[in-house]
C-alpha positions in Angstrom: -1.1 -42.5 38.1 0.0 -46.1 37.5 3.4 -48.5 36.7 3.0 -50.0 33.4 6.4 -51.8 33.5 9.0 -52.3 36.0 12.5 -53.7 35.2 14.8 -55.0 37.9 18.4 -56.0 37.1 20.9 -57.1 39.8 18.1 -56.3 42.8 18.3 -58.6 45.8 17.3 -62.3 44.7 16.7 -60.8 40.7 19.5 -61.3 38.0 16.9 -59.9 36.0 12.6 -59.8 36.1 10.3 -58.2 34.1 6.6 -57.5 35.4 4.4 -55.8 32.9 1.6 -53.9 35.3 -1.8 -51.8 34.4 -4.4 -50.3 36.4 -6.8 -52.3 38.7 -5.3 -55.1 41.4 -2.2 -57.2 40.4 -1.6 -59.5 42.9 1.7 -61.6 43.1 1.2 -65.0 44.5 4.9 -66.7 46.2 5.9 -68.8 49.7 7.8 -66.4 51.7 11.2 -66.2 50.1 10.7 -66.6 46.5 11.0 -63.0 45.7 7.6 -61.1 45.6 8.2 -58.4 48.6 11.6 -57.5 46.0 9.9 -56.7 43.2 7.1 -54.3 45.6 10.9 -53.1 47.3 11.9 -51.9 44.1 8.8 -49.9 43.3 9.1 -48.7 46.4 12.2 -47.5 46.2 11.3 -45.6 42.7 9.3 -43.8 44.4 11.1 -43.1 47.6 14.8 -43.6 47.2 15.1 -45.7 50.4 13.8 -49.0 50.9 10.6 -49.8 53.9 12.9 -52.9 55.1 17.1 -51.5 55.1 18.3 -49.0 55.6 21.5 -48.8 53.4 21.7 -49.8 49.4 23.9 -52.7 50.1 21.8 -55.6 50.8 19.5 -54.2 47.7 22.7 -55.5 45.0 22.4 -59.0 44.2 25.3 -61.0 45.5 28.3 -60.8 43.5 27.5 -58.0 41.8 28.5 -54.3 42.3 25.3 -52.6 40.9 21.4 -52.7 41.1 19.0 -51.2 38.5 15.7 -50.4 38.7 13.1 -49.1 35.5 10.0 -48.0 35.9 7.4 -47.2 33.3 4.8 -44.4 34.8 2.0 -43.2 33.3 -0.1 -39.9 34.2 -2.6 -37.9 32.4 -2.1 -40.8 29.7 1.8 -39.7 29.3 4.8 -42.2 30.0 8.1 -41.2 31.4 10.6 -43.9 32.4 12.6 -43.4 35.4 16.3 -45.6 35.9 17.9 -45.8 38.9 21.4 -47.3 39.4 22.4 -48.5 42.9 26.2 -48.0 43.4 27.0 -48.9 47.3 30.0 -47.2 48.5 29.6 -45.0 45.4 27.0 -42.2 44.2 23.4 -43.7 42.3 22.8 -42.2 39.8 19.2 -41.7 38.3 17.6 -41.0 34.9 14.2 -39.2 33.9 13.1 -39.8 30.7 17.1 -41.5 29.7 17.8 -38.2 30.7 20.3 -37.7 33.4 20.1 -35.7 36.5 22.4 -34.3 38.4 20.9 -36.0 41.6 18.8 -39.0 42.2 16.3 -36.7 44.5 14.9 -34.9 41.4 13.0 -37.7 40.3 11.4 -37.7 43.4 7.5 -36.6 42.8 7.3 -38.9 39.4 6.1 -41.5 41.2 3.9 -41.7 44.4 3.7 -45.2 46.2 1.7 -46.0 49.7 2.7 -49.5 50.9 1.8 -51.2 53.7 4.4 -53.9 55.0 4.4 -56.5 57.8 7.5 -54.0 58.9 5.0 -51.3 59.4 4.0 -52.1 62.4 6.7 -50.2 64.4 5.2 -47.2 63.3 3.0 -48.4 66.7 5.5 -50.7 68.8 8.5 -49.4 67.4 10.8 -46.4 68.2 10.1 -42.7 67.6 12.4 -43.0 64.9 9.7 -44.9 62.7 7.1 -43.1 63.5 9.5 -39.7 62.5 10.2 -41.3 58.9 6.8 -42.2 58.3 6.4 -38.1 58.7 9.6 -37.0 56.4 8.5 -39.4 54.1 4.8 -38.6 53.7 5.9 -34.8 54.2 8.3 -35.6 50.5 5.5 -37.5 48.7 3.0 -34.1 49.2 6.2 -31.7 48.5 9.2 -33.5 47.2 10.9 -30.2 48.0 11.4 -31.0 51.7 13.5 -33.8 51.0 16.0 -31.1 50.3 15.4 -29.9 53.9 15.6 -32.8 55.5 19.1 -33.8 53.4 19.9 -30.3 55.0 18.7 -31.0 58.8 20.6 -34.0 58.9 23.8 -32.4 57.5 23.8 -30.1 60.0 23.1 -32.1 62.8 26.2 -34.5 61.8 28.3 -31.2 62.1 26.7 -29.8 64.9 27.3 -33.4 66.9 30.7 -33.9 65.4 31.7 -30.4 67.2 30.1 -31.1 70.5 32.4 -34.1 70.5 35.6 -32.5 69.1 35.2 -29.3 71.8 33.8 -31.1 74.6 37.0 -30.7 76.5 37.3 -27.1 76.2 33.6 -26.7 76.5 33.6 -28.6 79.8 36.7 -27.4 81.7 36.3 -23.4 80.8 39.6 -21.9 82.2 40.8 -24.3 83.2 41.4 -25.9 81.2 45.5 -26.1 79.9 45.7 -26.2 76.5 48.8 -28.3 74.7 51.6 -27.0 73.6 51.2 -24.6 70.1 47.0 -24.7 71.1 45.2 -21.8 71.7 45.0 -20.2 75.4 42.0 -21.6 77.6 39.6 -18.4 77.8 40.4 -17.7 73.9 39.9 -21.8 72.7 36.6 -21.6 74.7 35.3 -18.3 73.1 36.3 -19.7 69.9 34.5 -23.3 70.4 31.3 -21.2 72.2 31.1 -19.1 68.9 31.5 -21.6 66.5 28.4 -23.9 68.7 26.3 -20.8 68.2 27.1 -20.4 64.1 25.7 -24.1 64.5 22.7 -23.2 66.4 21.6 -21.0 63.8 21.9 -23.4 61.6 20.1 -25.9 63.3 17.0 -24.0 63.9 16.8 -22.4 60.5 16.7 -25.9 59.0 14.8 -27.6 61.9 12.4 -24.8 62.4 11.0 -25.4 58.7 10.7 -29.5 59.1 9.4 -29.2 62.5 6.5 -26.8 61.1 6.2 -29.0 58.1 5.4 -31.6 60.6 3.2 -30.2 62.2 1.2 -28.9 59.4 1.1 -32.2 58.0 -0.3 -33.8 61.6 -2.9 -31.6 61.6 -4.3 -32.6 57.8 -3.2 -36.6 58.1 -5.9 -36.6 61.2 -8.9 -36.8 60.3 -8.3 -39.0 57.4 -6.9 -41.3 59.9 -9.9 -40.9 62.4 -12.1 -42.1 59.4 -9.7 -45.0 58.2 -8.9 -46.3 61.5 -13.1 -46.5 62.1 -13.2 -48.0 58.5 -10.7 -50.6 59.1 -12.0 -51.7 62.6 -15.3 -51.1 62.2 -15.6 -48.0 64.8 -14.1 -50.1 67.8 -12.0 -46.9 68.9 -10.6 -43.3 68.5 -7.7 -43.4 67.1 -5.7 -40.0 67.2 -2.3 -38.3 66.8 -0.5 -35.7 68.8 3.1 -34.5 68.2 5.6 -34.8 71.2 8.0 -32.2 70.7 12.0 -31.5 72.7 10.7 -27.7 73.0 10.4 -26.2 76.3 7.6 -27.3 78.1 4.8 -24.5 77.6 5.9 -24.5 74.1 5.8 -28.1 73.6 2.1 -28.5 75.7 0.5 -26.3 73.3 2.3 -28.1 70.1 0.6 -31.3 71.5 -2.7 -29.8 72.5 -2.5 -29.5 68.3 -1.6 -26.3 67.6 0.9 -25.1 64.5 3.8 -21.9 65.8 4.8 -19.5 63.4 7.4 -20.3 61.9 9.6 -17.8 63.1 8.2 -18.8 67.0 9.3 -22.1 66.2 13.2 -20.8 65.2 13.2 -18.6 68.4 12.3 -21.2 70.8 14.5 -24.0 69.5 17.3 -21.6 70.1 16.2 -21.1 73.6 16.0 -24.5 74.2 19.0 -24.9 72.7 20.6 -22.7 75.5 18.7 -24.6 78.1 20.1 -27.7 77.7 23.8 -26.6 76.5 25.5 -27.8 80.0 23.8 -31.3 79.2 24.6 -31.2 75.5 28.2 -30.9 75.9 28.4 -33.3 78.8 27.1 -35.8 76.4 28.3 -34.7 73.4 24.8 -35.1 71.3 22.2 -32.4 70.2 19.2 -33.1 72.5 16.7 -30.6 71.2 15.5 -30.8 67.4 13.1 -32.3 65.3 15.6 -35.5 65.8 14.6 -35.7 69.2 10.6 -35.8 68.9 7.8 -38.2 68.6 4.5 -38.7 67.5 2.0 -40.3 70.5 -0.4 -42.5 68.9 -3.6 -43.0 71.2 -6.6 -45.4 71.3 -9.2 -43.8 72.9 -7.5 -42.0 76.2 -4.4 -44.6 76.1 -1.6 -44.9 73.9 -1.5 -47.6 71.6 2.2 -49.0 72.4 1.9 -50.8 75.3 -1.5 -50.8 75.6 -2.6 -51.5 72.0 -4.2 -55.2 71.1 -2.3 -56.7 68.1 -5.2 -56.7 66.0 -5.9 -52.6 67.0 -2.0 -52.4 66.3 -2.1 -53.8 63.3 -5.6 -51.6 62.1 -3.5 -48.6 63.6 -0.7 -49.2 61.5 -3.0 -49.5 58.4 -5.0 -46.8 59.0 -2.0 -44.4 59.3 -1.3 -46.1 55.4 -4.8 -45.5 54.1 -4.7 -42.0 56.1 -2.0 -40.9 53.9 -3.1 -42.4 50.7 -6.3 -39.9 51.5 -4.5 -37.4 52.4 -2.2 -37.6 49.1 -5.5 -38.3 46.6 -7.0 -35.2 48.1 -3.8 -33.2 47.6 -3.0 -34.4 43.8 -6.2 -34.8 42.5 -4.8 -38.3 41.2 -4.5 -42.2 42.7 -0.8 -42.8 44.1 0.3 -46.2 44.0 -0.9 -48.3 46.9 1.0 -51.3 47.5 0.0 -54.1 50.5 2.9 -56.5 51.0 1.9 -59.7 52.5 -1.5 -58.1 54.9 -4.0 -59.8 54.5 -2.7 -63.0 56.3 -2.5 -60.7 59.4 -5.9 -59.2 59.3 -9.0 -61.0 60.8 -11.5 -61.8 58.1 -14.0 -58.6 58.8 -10.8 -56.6 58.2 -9.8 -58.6 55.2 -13.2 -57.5 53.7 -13.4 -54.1 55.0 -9.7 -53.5 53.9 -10.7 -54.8 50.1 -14.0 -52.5 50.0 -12.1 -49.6 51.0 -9.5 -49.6 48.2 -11.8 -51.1 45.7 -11.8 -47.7 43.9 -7.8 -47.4 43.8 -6.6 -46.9 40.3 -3.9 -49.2 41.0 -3.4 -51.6 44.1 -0.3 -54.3 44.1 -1.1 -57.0 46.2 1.6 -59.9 47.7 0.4 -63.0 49.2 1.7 -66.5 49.7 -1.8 -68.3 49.0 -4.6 -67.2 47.1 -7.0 -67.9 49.7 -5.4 -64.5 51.6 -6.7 -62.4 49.1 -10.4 -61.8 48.7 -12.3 -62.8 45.8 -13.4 -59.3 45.4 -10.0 -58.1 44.8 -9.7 -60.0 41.5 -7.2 -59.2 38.8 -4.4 -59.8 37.2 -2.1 -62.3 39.0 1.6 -63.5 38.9 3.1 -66.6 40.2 6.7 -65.9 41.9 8.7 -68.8 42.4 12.7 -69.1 43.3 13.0 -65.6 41.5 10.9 -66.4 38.6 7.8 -64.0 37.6 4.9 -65.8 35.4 1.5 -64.5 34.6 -1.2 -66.7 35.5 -4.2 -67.4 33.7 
């Protein structure tokens, strides 16, 4: 799998750029602020729907302007298919496969496979649980792009299940005693009605959660390894670097998730409606749902200590990267075919040894897109095609 072409009108600094791209290393050579990381953003974003540095569509549309497109050529198995995207803020994108049009962007999801590796990317070791959960949802799309379906679905319901822990809080709260206004419901009957309807969402909410949380877990349990042996690659065997899953599940429950075992299914449903029950007294205090796949996090350790907090930058940084090349791995071994790896601006942070480790380990990558603000960041052995971005403009280079 490879991008032969990509097209970007009306995308962040771009009126308009063409990059023609084959297999092997194209690296794109700019100061910081000419433009490069937007043209790896876009392909990104073909592959992903969501961009690794915003989180809304806005700051994606060039100034002025009320719409973004993005073209991509990609071939597989020797066959082309073009994908177009349209960026509408405040509005629905729309997306094309083939010039044909599909009733959402999410079906072209799967066309395209990207891995990139950002500056950004290392939260996924100091940052929140939140980074560290969307690197899951997102890897857990690029194996299956049926689960971003489910996850659409999870977060739906968790807006509706919030919204009503809000709305009924009062009634919730106060039981009967509470006095209801003029033309509302009695007390007892407003609070059996506001009970029922939380448990309609509770159903909900462990149905869909049940399935990503055992998604997750499944995918944990692959992504290891490969990350054991990319994490010794990249650092040449200074540590063990592992994964457990932290999970908002009652505590036995939750030991034995982290201790790396998988639940049934079904298990998994039961016991987030348990703990659901548990913490409903807390939950309607606060008017948030505290137990969910929302609420989790994935402990990254070094050795016996986690790596936030206790984590060197240099062993952050080969963390973060080795989590990258775990799920490239992981998705060559699944598809029997190269995604896209992308490496935006990382070899400036790396240590020469891991400059020339990271080069040897992808030197068999069927395409790799490289960004750098100097040649002399890129090793010599990583040789290929190169572009010169300057103020927005793309030029090959001889």
């Amino acid at each position: 799998m490879y991008v032969r072409h990509l097209t970007v009108a009306n995308f962040r600094s771009y009126e308009s750029a063409e990059l023609p791209l084959g297999p092997g290393v194209t690296t794109l050579v700019g100061l910081n602020g000419q433009g490069k990381t937007n043209l790896v953003e876009a392909l990104g974003y073909l592959a992903t729907l969501s961009s690794h540095r915003v989180a809304s569509d806005q700051p994606l549309v060039r100034f002025g302007t009320d719409q973004a497109v993005i073209r991509g050529v990609v071939v597989r198995d020797g066959r082309e298919t073009l994908i177009e995207l349209e960026l509408n803020p405040g509005r629905a994108n729309r997306a094309r496969l083939g010039r044909s049009p599909m009733q959402r962007p999410r079906e072209v999801l799967g066309t395209l496979r990207t891995v990139l590796f950002a500056p950004e990317d290392l939260a996924l070791v100091k940052g929140d649980p939140s980074e560290r959960r969307r690197f899951l949802d997102e890897l857990l799309v690029s194996r299956q792009p049926r689960w971003a379906a489910v996850r659409s679905d999870y977060d739906k319901v968790l807006r509706q299940r919030n919204a009503l822990l809000k709305s009924a809080a009062p009634v919730l709260r106060k039981g009967s005693r509470y006095r209801p206004r003029p033309g509302e419901e009695p007390a007892d009957d407003a609070r059996a009605s506001a009970l029922h309807t939380l448990d309609i969402w509770n159903e909900h909410l462990a149905g869909v959660g049940s399935q990503l949380l055992y998604a997750r877990l499944r995918l944990l349990r692959d992504l290891g390894p490969y990350l054991a042996k990319a994490y010794d690659e990249v650092s040449a065997g200074q540590s063990d670097a592992k994964l457990s899953y932290r999970s908002s599940l009652r505590e036995e429950v939750a030991a034995a998730i982290a201790a790396g075992e998988v639940p049934e299914l079904d298990t998994l449903r039961s016991e987030i409606l348990a703990a659901l029950e548990e913490v409903r007294g807390r939950e309607v205090e606060r008017g948030v749902s505290l137990v969910g796949p929302h609420r989790d996090d994935v402990l990254l350790t070094l050795g016996e200590l986690p790596a936030k907090g206790y984590a060197s930058h240099g062993e952050s940084w080969s963390f973060a990267l080795g989590l990258k090349l775990a799920a490239f791995q992981l998705l060559r071994h699944d598809l029997g075919e190269d995604p896209v790896l992308i490496l935006d601006d990382v070899f400036a942070e790396l240590d020469s040894g891991r400059r020339e480790r990271l080069a040897a380990m992808i030197g068999d990558c069927e395409q790799v897109i490289v960004t750098a603000a100097v040649d002399e960041d890129v090793p010599s052995s990583l040789a290929g095609r190169a572009y010169a971005v300057r103020l927005g403009e793309v030029a090959e280079r001889g």
